[in-house]
N, C-alpha and C positions, 0 to 999 in steps of 0.2 A: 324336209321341205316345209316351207310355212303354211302356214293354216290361216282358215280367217279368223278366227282370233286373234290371230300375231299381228295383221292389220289394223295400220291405223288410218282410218278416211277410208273411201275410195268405195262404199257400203253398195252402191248402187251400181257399181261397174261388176265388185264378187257378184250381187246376183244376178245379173245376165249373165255373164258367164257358166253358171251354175245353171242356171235354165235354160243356155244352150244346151249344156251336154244333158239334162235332165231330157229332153225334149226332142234330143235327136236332131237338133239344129245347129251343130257346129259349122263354122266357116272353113273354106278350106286355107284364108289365109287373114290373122287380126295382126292390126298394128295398132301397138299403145306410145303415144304420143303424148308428149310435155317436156315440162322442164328437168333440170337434174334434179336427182334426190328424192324423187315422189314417190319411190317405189315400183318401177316402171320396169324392171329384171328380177325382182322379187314378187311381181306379180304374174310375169310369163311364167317363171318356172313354177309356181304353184299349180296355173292352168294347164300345164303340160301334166303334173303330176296328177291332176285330176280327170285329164283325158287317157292318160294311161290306164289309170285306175278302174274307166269305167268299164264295168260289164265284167269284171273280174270279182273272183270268191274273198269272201269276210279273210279268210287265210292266205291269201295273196298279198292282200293292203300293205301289210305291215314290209314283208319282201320289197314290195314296187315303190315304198316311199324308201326301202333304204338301199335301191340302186340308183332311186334318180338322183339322193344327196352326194353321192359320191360318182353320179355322170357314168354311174356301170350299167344303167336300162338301154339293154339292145335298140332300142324305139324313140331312142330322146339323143339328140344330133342338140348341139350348142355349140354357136361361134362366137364368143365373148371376149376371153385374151387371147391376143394376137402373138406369133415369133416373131420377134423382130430382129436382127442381127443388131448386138451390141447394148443391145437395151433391155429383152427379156428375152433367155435364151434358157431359160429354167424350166426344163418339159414337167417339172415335180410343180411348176407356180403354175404354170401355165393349166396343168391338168383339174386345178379346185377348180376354177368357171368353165372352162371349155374342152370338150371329147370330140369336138370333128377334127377331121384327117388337114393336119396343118404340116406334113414332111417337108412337102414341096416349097415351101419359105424357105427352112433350111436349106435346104440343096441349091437354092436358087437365094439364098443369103437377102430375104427381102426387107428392106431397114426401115418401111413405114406401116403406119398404123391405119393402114389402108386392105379394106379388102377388094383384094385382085379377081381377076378370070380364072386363077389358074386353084384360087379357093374355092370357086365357085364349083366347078367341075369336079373337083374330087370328092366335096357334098354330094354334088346328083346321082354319083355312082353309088353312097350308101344309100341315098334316098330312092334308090330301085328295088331294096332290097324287101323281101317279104316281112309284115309285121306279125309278131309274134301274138300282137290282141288285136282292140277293136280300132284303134289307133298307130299311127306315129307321129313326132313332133319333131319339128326344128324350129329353133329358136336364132336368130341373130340380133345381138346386140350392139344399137348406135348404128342401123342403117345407113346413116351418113355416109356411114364411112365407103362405102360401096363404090368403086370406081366404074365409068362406064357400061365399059364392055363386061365388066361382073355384073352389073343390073339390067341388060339386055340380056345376060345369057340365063339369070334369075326369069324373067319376064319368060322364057319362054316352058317353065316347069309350070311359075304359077299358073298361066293359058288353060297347061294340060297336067293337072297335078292328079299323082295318083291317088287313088280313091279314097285308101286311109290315112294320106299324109297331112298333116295341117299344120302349116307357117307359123309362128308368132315371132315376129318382129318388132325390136323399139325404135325410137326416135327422140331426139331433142330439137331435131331443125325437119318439123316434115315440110317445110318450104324448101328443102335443098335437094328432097326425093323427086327423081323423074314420076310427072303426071301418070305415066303410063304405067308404069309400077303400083302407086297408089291407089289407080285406080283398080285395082285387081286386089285390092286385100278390104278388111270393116277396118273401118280407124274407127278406133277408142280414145278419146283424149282425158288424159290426168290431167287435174287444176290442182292448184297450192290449194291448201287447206286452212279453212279458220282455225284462228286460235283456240277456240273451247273444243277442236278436235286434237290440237297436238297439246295441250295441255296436262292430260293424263302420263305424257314422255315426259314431264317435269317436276313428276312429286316429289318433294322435300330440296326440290332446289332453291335458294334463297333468290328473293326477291327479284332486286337487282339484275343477277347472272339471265334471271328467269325472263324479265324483259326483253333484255341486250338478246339473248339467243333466238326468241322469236322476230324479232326484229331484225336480225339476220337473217332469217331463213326464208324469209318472206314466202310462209307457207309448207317450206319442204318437211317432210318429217326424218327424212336420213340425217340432211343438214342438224337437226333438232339432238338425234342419238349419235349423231359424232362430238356435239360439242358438251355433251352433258355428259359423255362417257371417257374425255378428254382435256382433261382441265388446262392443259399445257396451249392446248389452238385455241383454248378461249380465250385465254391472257393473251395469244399472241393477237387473234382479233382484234382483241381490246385498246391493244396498241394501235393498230394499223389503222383502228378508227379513231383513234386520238388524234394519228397524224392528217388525217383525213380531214378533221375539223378545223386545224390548224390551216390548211391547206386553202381551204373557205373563208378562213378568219382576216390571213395574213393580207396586206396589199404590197409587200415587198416582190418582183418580178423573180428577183433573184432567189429569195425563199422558197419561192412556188415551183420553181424550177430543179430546186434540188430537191424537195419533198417529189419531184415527178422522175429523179430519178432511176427507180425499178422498171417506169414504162420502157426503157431501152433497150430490156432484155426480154425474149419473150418468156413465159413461165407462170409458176404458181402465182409466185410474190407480187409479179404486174396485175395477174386476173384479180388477186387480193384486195389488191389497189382500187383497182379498175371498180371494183364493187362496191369499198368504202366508198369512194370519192360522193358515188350516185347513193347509198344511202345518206349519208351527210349532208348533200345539197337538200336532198327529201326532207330532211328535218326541220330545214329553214321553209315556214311558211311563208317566208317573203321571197322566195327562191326565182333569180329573173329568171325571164322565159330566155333568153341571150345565154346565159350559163349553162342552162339544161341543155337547149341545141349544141352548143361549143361540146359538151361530154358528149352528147349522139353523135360528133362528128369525131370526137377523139376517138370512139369507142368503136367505129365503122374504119378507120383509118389501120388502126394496128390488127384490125386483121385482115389487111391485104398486103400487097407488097411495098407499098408505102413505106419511104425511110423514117424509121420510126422517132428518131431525133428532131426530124423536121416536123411531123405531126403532135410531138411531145411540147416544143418551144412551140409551135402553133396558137395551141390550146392555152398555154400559160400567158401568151401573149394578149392572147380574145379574154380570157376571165380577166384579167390584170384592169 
């Protein structure tokens, strides 16, 4: 499990945390909130390893850090990857991030990356179960994802949560979380971080690469060790910002229409896109305010049900 060492930023979030459990002021349910890539499931599970840990012997530690890395600690419940019929059905993949009781997807063949009621319920039934220490933890990753009648039937453990249980939950959209859910847990929120903090992820990268990757990242430090440990998506970045400039540059209709055509499909390559395009314009300090809106409005459009063809010639049309 990481340590805080391993951490990069985030200095003032490990020590409250640390000074909960030091002080006997745990919550019985925290949400860490932000953007992708901050570290936001690499800091749940630390804090779960560290609630486990407490009040246990110098000869324990070593045992309890190596059941939580391998999700074998009786007391540590993670909903992270999902079964999905057709798409990951790998109980061997699925078992590195997530140990709660996931059968019932199977059997009931569930094909989205949605959690259900019927997930939620077969959690509560371990989360009754006696804790072998001073704690137990569940952790669910991407609360979003939470349908419904799963977060009403959530809402009513957090109410009346048993005594040594404690929640940690993430988020990238806590504006999509029902009020009433929220309101029952401490939200913690992760911010992007400056760059003389994610700088130490970049030694002996050249110059150049060392710019371009912060300047993608716009803060994240995941983003930072994916592309610095992957030279392959950094050229392919680099492309995708090429075309992206071009995209800004051209005044052909027609050009700009075919550099927009990945928006048509939903996926990696469009969200790609979707993110050059708005760093790109960023770059132009004369950047109209009419352009900017037009991408907020592309950028709102494809992800709803909106024909995304129509929203794509839209867009092309207004910048043009």
């Amino acid at each position: 499990m990481p340590r805080p060492s391993d951490f990069v930023g985030h200095g003032a979030v490990l020590n409250e945390l640390t000074r909960d459990i030091a002080t006997d002021n745990v919550s019985h349910a925290y949400l860490f909130a932000g953007p992708r890539h901050l570290g936001k499931m690499t800091l749940a599970r630390w804090f779960a390893a560290e609630l486990l840990s407490a009040g246990q012997s110098e000869d324990a530690l070593e045992r309890i850090q190596h059941d939580c890395e391998r999700m074998m600690h009786p007391d540590l419940f993670v909903l992270d990857r999902l079964w999905i019929a057709e798409q990951c059905e790998d109980w061997a993949v699925i078992a590195q991030t997530s140990n709660a009781p996931q059968q019932v997807r199977e059997k009931k063949k569930v094909k989205t990356d949605t959690i259900g009621i019927d997930d939620i319920r077969a959690l509560q039934e371990r989360l009754q179960e006696t804790a072998s220490g001073r704690y137990r933890c569940c952790i669910i990753r991407s609360a979003e994802r939470l349908q419904s009648e799963a977060a009403n039937a959530l809402l009513k453990i957090l109410e009346e949560p048993p005594a040594p249980l404690v929640f940690v939950f993430t988020t990238q959209a806590l504006s999509s979380l029902p009020a009433t859910v929220v309101s029952r847990m401490r939200v913690i929120r992760l911010h992007p971080l400056p760059h003389r903090e994610l700088m130490p992820l970049l030694k002996g990268v050249e110059d150049e690469d060392r710019q371009f990757i912060l300047h993608l990242a716009q803060g994240a430090p995941g983003i930072v060790q994916e592309l610095r440990e992957d030279p392959e998506a950094l050229r392919s970045h680099r492309l995708i910002h090429s075309t992206a400039i071009s995209f800004w540059r051209t005044h052909s209709l027609k050009e700009r229409l075919q550099i927009l055509r990945p928006l048509l499909e939903r996926g990696a390559e469009a969200d790609q896109l979707l993110l050059h395009l708005a760093l790109a314009l960023r770059e132009h300090s004369s950047s109209a305010r009419a352009s900017v809106q037009a991408l907020n409005e592309l950028a709102q459009g494809l992800h709803t049900n909106a024909h995304r063809g129509l929203v794509v010639q839209r867009f092309g049309m207004q910048v043009s």
